[in-house]
C-alpha positions as CSV (number, residue, x, y, z in Angstrom):
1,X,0.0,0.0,0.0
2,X,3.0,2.7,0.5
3,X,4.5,1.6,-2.5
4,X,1.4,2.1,-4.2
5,X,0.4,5.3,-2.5
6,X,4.3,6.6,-3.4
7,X,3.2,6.1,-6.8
8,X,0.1,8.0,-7.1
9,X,2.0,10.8,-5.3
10,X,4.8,10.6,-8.1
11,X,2.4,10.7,-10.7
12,X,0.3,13.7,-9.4
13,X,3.9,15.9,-8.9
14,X,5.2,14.5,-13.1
15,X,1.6,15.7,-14.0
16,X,2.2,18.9,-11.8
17,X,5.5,19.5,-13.0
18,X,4.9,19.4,-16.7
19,X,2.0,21.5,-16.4
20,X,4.0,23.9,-15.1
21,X,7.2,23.7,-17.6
22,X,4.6,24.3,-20.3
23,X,3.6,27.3,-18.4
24,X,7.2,28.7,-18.3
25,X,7.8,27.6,-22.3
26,X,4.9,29.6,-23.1
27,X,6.2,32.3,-21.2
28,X,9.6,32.0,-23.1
29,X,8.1,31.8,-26.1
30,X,5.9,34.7,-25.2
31,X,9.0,36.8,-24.0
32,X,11.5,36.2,-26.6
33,X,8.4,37.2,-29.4
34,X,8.2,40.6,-27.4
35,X,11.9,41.2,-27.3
36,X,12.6,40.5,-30.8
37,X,9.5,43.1,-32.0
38,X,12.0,45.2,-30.1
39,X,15.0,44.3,-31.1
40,X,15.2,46.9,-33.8
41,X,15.0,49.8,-31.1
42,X,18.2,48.5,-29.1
43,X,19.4,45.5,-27.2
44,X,17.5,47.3,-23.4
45,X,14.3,47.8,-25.0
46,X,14.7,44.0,-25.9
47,X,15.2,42.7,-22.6
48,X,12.8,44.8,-21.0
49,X,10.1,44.1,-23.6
50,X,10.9,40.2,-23.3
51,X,10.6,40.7,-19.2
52,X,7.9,42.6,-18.9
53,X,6.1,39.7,-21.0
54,X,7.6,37.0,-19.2
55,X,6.0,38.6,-16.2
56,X,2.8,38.7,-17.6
57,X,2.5,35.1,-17.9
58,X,4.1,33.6,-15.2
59,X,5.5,34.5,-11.4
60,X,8.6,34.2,-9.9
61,X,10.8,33.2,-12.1
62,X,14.0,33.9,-13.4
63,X,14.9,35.3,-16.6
64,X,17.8,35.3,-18.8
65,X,18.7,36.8,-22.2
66,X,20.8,36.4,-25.2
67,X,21.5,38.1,-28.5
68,X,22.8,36.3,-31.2
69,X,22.4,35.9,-34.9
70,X,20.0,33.9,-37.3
71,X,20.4,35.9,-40.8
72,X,21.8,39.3,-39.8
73,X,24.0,40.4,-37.1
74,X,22.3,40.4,-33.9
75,X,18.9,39.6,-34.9
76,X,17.8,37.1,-32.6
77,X,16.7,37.2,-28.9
78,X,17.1,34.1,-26.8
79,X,14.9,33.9,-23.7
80,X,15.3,31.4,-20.9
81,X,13.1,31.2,-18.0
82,X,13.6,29.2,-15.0
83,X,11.0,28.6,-11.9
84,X,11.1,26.0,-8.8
85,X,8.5,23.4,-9.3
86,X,5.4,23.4,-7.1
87,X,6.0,19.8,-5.3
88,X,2.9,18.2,-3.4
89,X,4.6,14.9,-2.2
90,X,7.6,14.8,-3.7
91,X,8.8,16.6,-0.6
92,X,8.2,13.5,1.3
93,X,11.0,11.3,-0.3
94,X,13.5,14.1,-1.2
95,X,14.7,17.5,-0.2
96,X,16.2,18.0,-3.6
97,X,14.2,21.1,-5.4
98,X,12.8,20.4,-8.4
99,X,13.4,23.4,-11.0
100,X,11.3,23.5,-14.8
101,X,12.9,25.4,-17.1
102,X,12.1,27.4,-21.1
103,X,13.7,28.4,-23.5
104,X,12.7,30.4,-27.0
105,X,14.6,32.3,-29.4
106,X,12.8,34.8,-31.7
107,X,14.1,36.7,-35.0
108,X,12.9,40.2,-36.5
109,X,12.3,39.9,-39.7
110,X,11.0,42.7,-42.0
111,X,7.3,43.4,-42.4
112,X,5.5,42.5,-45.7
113,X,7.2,39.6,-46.6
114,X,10.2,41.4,-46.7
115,X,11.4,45.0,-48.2
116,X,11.1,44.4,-52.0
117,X,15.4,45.6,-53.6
118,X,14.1,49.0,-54.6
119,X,15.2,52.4,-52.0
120,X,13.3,55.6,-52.5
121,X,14.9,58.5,-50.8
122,X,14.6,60.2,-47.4
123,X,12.5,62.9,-48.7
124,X,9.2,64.4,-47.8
125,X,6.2,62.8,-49.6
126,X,2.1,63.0,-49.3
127,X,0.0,60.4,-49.2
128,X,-2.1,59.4,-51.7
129,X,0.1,60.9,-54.1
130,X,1.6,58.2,-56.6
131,X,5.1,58.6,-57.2
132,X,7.5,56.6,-59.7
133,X,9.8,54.0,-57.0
134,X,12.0,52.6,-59.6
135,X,13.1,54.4,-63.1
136,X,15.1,52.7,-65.1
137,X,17.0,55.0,-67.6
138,X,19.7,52.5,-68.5
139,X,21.8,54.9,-66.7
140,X,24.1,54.1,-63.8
141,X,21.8,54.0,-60.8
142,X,18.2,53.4,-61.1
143,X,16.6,52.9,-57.8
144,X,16.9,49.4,-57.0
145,X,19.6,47.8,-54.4
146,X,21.5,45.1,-54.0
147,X,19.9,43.1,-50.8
148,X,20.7,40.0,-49.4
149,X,17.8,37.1,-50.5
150,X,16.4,35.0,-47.8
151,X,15.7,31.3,-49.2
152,X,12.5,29.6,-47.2
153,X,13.5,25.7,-48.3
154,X,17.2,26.2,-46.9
155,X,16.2,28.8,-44.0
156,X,19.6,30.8,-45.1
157,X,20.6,34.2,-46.3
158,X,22.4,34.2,-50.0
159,X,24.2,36.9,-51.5
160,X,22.9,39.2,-54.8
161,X,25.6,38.4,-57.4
162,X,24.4,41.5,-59.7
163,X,22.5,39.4,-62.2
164,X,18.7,39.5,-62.6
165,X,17.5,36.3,-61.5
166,X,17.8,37.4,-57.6
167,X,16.6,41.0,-57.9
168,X,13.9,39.2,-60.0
169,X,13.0,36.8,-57.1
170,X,13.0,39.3,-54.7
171,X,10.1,41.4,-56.3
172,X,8.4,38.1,-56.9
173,X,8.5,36.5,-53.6
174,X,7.3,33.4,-52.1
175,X,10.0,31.1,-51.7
176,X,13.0,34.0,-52.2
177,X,12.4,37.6,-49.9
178,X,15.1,39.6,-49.1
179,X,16.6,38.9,-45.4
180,X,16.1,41.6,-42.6
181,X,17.2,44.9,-43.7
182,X,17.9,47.1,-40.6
183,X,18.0,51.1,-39.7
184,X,21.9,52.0,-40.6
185,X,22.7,49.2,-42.7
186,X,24.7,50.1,-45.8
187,X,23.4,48.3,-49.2
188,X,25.0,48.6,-53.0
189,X,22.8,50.0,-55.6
190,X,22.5,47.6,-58.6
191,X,23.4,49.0,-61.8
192,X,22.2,48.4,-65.2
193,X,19.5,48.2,-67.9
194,X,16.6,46.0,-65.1
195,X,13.7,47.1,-67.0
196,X,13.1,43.1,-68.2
197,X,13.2,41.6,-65.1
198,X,11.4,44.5,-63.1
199,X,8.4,43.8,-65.9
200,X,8.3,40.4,-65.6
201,X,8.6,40.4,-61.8
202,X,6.1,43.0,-61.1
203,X,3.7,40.6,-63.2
204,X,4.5,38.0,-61.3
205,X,4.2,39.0,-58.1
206,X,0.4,40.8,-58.8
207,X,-1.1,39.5,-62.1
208,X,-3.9,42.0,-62.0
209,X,-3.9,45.4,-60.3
210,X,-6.6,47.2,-58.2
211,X,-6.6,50.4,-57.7
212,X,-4.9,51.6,-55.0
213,X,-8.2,52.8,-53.0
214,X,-9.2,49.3,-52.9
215,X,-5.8,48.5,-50.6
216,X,-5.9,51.8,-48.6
217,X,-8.4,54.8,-48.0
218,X,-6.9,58.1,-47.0
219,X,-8.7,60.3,-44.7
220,X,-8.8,64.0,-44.8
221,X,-7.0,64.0,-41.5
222,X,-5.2,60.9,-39.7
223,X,-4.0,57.6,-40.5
224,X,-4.3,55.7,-43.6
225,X,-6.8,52.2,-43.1
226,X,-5.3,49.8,-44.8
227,X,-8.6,47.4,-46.2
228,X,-6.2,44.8,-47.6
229,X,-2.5,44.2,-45.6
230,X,-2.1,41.5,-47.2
231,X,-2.3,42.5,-51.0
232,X,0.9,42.0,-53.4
233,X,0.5,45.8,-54.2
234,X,1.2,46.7,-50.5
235,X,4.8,46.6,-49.9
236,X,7.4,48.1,-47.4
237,X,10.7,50.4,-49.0
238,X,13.7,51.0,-47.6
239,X,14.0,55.0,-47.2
240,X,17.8,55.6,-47.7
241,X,20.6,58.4,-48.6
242,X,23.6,58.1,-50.2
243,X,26.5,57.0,-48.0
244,X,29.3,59.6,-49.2
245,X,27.6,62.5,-49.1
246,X,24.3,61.9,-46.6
247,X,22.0,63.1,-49.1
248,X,18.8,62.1,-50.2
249,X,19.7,61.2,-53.8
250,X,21.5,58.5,-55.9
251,X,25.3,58.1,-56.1
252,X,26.5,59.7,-58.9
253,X,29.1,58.5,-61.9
254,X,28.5,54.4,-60.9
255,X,28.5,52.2,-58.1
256,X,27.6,53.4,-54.8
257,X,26.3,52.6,-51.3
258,X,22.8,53.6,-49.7
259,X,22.7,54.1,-46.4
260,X,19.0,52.9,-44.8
261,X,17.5,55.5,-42.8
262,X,14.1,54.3,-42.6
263,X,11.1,52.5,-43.6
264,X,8.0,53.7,-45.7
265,X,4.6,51.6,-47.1
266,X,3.7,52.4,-50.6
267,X,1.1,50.4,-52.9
268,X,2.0,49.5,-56.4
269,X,0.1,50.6,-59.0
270,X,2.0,49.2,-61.9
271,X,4.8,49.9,-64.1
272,X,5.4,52.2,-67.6
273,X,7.6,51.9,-70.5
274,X,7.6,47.7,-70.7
275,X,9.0,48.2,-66.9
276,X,11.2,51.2,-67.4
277,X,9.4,52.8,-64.7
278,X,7.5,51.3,-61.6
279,X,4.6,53.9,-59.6
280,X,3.4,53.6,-56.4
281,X,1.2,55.1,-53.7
282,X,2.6,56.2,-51.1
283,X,1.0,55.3,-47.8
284,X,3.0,56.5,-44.7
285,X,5.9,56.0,-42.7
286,X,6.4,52.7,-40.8
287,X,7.1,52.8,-37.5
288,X,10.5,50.9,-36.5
289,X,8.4,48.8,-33.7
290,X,5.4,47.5,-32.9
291,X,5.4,49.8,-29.5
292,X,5.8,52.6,-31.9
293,X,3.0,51.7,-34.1
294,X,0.0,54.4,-34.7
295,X,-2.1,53.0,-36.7
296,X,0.4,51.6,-39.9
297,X,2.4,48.7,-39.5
298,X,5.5,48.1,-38.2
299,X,8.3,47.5,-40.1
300,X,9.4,44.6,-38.3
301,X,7.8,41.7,-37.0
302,X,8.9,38.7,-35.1
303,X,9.0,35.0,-35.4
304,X,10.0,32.2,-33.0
305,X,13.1,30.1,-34.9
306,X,13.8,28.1,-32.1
């Protein structure tokens, strides 16, 4: 009879205990979602973000944080949370604590699938107002940048080697995006005649157009409403300036570097000239985090990748 009453008593502390490590891996998983959204402010707003979740969700535990890297520098947030185990008879046979323990690591990635390869600069712009993102004069630069692609089968960043088929995916999407672009980072504008690929691409990604009033309304005062967030005409765009000089225009005679400065939401509208030329709406600014957010979306989200 003790045996079998020391084995009702184990069973009801294993059910206990697991219960409650699923309550601190949600919590982990909660926490490092939260830090990661706030990654692209700095590493503090991270860990307090990812602690002030934790603590939402479960009570006196201990939390830990790491920073590491999935597809960009720093990206990633790992949270591990650590409690001591409610016992109920487990006490009885041993003094030894019984601790449960989560972990979770989180990545920002951009909004929208990702930024689509094309920068319009850091200059004022009015919404509503359609303005050409891309112009290809088969002139030195054109608008469109050289960003790192993202590849969903292999889960890994790959280079742009400055042929179309990349820059071509990009626009596309689905199984190639671009990898997180971030606030600062510099990016090489692509050179060349792109007005082929840009065609085809922009046909791929949205066979038929709508007009833009069917993806966002604009009110006379205050936010855009965005009626479709997940249309192929609503992307994000890297807002950038040119790295030698900090201006808000192209690199002149060549190759060059833009440096990002921001984010902005634009809807497509379609493209001139068999693709010489690519309009778009523009929406509004988007906010670097979700904290931040007033009314358009972020431009980073987060996902758990581990």
């Amino acid at each position: 009879m003790f045996a079998l009453l020391g084995m009702c008593a184990l069973a009801i502390d294993v059910g206990s205990w697991y219960q409650q490590k699923r309550l601190v891996a949600n919590a982990a998983d909660a926490g490092a979602l939260a830090g990661a959204a706030s990654l692209p402010a700095d590493w503090s707003a991270a860990t307090t973000a990812a602690g002030s979740e934790v603590t939402k969700n479960v009570a006196g535990a201990t939390v830990t944080y790491t920073q590491s890297t999935a597809f960009v520098p720093g990206d990633s947030i790992t949270v591990t949370v650590t409690r001591p185990a409610q016992s109920y008879f487990a006490n009885i046979i041993t003094k030894n604590p019984v601790t449960v323990k989560g972990v979770a690591t989180a990545t920002m990635m951009n909004a929208g699938g990702g930024v689509l390869p094309w920068g319009v600069v850091d200059k004022p712009y009015v919404p509503g107002q359609t303005y050409p993102i891309y112009i290809d004069g088969s002139t030195a630069n054109n608008g469109s940048l050289r960003l790192a692609a993202w590849d969903s089968s292999t889960q890994t960043c790959v280079g742009d080697n400055g042929g179309a088929a990349i820059y071509n995916a990009e626009i596309t999407g689905g199984q190639i995006s671009t990898c997180p672009v971030k606030v600062g980072d510099l990016e090489p504008v692509k050179t060349g005649v792109q007005a082929g690929p840009t065609r085809q691409a922009v046909d791929a990604r949205c066979p038929s157009m709508q007009p833009a009033s069917s993806v966002v309304t604009f009110p006379g005062v205050g936010t855009p409403t965005i009626l479709q967030p997940a249309s192929c005409q609503f992307v994000l765009l890297p807002t950038v300036v040119d790295d030698s000089t900090g201006l808000p225009s192209w690199p002149t005679g060549g190759n060059g570097n833009m440096r990002v400065t921001g984010f902005s939401w634009w809807v497509i509208t379609g493209y001139q000239q068999s693709g010489k030329e690519v309009d778009a709406v523009y929406v509004g600014v988007a906010p670097i985090t979700a904290s931040t957010a007033g009314g358009l979306p972020a431009a980073y989200v987060a996902q758990l990748t581990g």
